[in-house]
Structures are given as structure tokens and as C-alpha cells.
DOKOLNU-898320 format. One line per field, with one value per atom (N, C-alpha, C): atom name; residue in three letters; x, y, z; residue number from 1. Coordinates in Angstrom, 2 decimals. Layout:
atom: (CA,...)
res: (ALA,...)
px: (X,...)
py: (Y,...)
pz: (Z,...)
n: (NUM,...)
This chain:
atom: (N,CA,C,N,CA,C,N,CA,C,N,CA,C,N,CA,C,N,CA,C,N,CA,C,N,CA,C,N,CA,C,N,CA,C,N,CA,C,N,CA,C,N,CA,C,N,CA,C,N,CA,C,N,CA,C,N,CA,C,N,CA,C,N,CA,C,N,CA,C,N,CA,C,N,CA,C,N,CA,C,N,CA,C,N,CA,C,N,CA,C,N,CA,C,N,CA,C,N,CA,C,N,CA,C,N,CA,C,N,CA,C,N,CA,C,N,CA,C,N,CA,C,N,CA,C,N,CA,C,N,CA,C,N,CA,C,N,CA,C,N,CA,C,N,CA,C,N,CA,C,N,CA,C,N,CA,C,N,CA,C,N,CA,C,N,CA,C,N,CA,C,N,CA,C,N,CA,C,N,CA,C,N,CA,C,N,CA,C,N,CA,C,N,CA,C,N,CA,C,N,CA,C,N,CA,C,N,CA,C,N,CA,C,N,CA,C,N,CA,C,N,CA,C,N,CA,C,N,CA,C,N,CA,C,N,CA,C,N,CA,C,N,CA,C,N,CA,C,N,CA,C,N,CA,C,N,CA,C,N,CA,C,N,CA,C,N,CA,C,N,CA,C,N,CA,C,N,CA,C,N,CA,C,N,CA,C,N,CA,C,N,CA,C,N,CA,C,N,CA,C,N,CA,C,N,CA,C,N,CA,C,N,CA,C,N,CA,C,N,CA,C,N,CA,C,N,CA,C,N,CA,C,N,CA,C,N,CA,C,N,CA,C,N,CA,C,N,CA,C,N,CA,C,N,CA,C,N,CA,C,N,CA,C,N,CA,C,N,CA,C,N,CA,C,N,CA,C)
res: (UNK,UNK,UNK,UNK,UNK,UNK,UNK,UNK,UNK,UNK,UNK,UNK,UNK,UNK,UNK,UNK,UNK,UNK,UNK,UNK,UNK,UNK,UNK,UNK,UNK,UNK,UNK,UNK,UNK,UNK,UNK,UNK,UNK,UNK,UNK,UNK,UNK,UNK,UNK,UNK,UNK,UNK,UNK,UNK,UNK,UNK,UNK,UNK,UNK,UNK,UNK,UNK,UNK,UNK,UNK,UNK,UNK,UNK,UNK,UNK,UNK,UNK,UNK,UNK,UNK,UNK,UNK,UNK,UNK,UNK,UNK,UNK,UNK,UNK,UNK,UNK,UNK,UNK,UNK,UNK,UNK,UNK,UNK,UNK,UNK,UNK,UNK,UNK,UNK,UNK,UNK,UNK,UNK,UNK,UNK,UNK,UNK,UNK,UNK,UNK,UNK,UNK,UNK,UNK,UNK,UNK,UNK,UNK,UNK,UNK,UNK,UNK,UNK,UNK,UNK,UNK,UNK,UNK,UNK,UNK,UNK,UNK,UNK,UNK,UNK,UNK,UNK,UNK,UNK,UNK,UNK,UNK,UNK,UNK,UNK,UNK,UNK,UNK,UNK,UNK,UNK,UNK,UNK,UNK,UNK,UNK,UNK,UNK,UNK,UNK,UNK,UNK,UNK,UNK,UNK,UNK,UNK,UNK,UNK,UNK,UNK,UNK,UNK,UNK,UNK,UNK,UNK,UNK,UNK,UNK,UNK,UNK,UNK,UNK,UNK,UNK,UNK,UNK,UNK,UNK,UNK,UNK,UNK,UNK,UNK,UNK,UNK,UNK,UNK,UNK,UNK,UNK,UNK,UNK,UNK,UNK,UNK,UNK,UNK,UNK,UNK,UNK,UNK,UNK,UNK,UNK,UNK,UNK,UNK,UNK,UNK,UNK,UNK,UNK,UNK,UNK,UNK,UNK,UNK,UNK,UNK,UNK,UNK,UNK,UNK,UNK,UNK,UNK,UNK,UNK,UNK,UNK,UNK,UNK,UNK,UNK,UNK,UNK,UNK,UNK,UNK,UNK,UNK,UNK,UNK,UNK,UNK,UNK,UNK,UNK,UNK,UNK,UNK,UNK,UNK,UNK,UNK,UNK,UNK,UNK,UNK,UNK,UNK,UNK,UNK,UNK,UNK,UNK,UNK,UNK,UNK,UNK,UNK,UNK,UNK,UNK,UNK,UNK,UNK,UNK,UNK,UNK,UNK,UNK,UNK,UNK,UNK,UNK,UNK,UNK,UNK,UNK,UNK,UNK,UNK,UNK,UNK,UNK,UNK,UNK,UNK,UNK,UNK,UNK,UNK,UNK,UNK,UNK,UNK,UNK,UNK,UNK,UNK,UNK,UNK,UNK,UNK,UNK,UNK,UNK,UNK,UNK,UNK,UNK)
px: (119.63,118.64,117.25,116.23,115.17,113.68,113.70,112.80,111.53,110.79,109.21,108.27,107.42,106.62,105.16,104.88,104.37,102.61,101.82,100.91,99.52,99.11,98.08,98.52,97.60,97.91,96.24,96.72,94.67,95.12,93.67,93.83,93.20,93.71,93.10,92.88,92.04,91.49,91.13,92.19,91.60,91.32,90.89,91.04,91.68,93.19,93.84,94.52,95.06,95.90,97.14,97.87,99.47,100.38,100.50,101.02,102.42,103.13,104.50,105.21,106.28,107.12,108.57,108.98,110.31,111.46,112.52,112.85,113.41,114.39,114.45,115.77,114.79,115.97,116.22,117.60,117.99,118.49,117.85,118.54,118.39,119.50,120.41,119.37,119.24,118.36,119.16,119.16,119.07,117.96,118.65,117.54,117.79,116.61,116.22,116.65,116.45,116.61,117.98,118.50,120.03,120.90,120.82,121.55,122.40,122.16,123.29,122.26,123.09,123.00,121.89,121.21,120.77,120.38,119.58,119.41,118.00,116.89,115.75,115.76,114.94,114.70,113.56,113.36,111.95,111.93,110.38,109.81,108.86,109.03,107.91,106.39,105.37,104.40,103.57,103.04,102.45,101.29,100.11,98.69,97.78,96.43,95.38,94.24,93.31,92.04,90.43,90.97,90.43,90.25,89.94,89.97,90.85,91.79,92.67,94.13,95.52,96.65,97.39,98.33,98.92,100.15,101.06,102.48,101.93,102.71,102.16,103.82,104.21,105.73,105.65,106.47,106.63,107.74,108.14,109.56,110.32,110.90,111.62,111.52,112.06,111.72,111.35,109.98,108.55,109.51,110.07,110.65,111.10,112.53,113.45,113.07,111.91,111.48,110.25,109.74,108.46,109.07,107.40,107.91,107.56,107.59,107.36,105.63,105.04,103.28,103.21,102.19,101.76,100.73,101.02,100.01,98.70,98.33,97.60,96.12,96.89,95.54,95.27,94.36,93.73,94.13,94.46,94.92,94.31,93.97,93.25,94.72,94.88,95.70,95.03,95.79,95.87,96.84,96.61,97.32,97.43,98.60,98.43,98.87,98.10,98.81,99.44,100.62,101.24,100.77,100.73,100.99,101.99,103.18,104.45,104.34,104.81,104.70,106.12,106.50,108.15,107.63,108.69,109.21,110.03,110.03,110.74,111.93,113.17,114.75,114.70,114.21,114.52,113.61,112.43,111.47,110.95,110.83,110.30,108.53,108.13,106.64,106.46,105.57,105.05,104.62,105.40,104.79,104.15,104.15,103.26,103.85,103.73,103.53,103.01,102.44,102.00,102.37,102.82,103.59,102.72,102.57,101.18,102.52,101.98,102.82,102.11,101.70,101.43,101.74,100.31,100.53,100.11,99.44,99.25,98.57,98.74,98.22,98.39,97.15,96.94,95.64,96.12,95.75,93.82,93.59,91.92,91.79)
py: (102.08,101.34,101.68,101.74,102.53,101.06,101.06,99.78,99.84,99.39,99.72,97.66,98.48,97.17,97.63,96.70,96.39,96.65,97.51,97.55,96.71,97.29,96.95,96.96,95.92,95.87,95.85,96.72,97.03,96.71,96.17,95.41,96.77,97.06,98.33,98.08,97.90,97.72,99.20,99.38,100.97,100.74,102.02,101.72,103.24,103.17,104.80,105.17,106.14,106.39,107.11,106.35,106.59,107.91,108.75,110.12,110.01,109.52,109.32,108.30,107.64,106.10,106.25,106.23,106.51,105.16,105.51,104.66,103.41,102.50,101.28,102.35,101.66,102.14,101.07,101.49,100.62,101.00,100.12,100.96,99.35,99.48,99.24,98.68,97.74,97.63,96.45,96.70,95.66,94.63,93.37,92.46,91.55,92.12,92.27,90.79,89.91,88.41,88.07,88.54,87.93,88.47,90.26,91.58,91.70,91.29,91.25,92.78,92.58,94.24,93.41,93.88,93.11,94.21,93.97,95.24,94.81,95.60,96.23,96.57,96.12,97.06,97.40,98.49,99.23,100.34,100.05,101.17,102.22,103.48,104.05,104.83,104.17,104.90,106.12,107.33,108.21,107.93,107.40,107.10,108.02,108.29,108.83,107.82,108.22,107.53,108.60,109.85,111.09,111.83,111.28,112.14,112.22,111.19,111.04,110.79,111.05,110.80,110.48,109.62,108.42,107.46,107.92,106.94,105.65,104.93,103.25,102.65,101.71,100.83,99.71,99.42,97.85,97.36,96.45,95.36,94.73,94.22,92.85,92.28,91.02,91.09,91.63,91.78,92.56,93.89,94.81,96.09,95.99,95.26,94.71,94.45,93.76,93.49,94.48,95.55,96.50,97.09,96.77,97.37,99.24,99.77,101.22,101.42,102.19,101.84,103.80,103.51,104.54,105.56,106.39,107.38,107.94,107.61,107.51,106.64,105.65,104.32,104.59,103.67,103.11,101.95,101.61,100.17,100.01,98.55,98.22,97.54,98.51,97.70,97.47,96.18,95.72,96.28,96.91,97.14,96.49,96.56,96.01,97.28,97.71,99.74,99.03,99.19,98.72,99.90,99.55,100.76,100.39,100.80,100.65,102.21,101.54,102.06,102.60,103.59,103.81,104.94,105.09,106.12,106.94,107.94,109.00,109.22,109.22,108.59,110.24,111.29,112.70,113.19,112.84,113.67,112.34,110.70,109.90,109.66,110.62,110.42,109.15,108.99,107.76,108.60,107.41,107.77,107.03,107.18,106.14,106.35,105.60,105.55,104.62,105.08,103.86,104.21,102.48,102.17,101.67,102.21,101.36,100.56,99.13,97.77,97.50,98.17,97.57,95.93,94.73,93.60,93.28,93.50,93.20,94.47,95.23,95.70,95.36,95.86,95.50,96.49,96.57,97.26,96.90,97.90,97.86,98.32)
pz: (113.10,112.34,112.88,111.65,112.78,112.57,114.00,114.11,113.35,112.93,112.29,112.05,111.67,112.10,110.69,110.17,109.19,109.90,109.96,110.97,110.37,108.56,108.43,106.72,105.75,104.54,104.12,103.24,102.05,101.07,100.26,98.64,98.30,96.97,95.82,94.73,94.13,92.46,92.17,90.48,90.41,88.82,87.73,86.91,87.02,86.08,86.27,84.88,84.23,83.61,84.22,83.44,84.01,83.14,84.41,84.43,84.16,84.63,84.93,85.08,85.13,84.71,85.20,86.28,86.21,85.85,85.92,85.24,86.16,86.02,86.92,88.11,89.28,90.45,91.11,91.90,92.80,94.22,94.94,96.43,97.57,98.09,99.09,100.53,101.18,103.01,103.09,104.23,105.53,105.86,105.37,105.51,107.13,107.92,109.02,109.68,108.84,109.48,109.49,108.24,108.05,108.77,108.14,108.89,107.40,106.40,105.38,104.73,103.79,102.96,101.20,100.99,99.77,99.03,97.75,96.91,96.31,96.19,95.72,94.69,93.57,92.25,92.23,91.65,91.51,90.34,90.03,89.24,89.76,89.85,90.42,88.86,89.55,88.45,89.53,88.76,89.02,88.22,89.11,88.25,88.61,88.40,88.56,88.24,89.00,88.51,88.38,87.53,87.71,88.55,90.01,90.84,92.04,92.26,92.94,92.64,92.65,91.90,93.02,92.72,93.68,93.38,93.87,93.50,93.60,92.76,92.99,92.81,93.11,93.06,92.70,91.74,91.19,91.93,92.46,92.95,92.56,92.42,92.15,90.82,90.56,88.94,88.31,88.25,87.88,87.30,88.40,88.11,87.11,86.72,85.84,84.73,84.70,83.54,82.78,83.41,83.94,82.11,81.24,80.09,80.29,79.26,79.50,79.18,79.60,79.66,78.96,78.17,77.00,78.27,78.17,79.08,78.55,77.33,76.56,76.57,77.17,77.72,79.17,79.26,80.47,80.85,82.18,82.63,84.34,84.37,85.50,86.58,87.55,88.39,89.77,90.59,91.90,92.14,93.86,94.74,95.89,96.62,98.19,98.48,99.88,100.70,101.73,101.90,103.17,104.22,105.20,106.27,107.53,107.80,108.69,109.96,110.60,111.84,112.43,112.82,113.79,114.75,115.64,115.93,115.82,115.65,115.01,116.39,115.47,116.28,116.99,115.96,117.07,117.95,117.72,118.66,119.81,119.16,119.82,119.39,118.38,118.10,117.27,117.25,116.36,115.25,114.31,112.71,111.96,111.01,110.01,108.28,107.80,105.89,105.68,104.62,103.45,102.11,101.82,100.48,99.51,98.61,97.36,96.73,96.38,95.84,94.71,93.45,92.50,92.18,92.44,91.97,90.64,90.02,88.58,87.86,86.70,86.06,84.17,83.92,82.33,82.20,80.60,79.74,79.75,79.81,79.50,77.88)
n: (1,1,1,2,2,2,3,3,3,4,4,4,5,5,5,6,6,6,7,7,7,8,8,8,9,9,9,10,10,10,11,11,11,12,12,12,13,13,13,14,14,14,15,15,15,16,16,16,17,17,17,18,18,18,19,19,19,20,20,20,21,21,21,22,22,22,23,23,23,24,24,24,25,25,25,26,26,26,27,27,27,28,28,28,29,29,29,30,30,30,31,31,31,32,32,32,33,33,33,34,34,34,35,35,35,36,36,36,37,37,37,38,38,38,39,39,39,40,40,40,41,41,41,42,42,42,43,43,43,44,44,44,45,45,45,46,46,46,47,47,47,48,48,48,49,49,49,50,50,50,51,51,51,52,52,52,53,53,53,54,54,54,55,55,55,56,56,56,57,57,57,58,58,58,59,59,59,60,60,60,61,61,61,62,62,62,63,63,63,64,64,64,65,65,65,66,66,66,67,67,67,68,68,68,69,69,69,70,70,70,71,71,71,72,72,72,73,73,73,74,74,74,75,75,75,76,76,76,77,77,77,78,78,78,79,79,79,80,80,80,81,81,81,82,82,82,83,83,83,84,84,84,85,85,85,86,86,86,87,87,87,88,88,88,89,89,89,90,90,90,91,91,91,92,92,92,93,93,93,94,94,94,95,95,95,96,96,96,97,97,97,98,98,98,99,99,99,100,100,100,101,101,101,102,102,102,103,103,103,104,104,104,105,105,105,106,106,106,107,107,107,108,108,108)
């Protein structure tokens, strides 16, 4: 199990058009408190905001219910950027990611 730690969270207001939509996924973690096995739903979007392009992730309900978005428009979303912290199980270095959490978007 590889330890990590939640280091720092940023708010993002963008205005973007959406490139890409995949469709509803599901995958499998370890919920840290219990130790039980639970399951995640998600949507992944591929947005732009002309000059920058950037996975963004929907969660939970939200995913499930996540209608399909026209690539055609413009839409104003909130983000939260997670940034998580580990060490890497083969070498021992410290790593890093960040997760974009799409919290609300709508149509401009």
C-alpha cells in the first residue's frame, strides 16, 4: 500500500471548451480509515482554456449522473488541484501529483 499525504489544495476558475468526455469509470481503493475495499465513479473531461489543456475529474454522484457536454460551447468551471505527496516504493524519492476535481461547471 503506498503511503501519501494530501500536501496542498488550489481553487481554479477557468472559462474552457471541452475537448474530450470519457465515459463513466469505475475503479476500486482502499478506504484508509476502514481498510475495506469501496468503489469510485468518475468522469474524466479534457478542457482547454486556449492556451493551456488539462484533464479535469468529476466523482461521485456528480459522475453518475455527469450529462454529456457539447464541445461546441463554452463553460465556466471550478476546480479544486489536489497536490499528494509519496515515496516512490522503488527508488525511495519523493514524488508528487496533482489531481484537478472539477466542482461545478455550466454553460456560459
Amino acid at each position: 500500500m503506498k503511503e501519501s499525504k494530501v500536501k496542498n489544495v488550489f481553487l481554479m476558475e477557468r472559462i474552457v471548451r471541452i475537448l474530450n468526455q470519457s465515459g463513466l469509470q469505475t475503479r476500486q481503493y482502499m478506504d484508509r480509515k476502514t481498510g475495506e475495499q469501496r468503489v469510485i465513479n468518475s468522469v474524466t473531461l479534457k478542457l482547454t482554456d486556449g492556451i493551456d489543456t488539462f484533464l479535469g475529474e468529476i466523482t461521485g454522484e456528480r459522475a453518475v449522473n455527469c450529462p454529456k457536454y457539447d464541445p461546441q460551447y463554452l463553460y465556466q468551471v471550478q476546480c479544486s488541484m489536489v497536490v499528494r505527496e509519496w515515496n516512490s516504493q522503488q527508488s525511495g524519492e519523493a514524488m508528487q501529483a496533482t489531481t484537478i476535481y472539477i466542482d461545478k461547471i455550466n454553460l456560459i
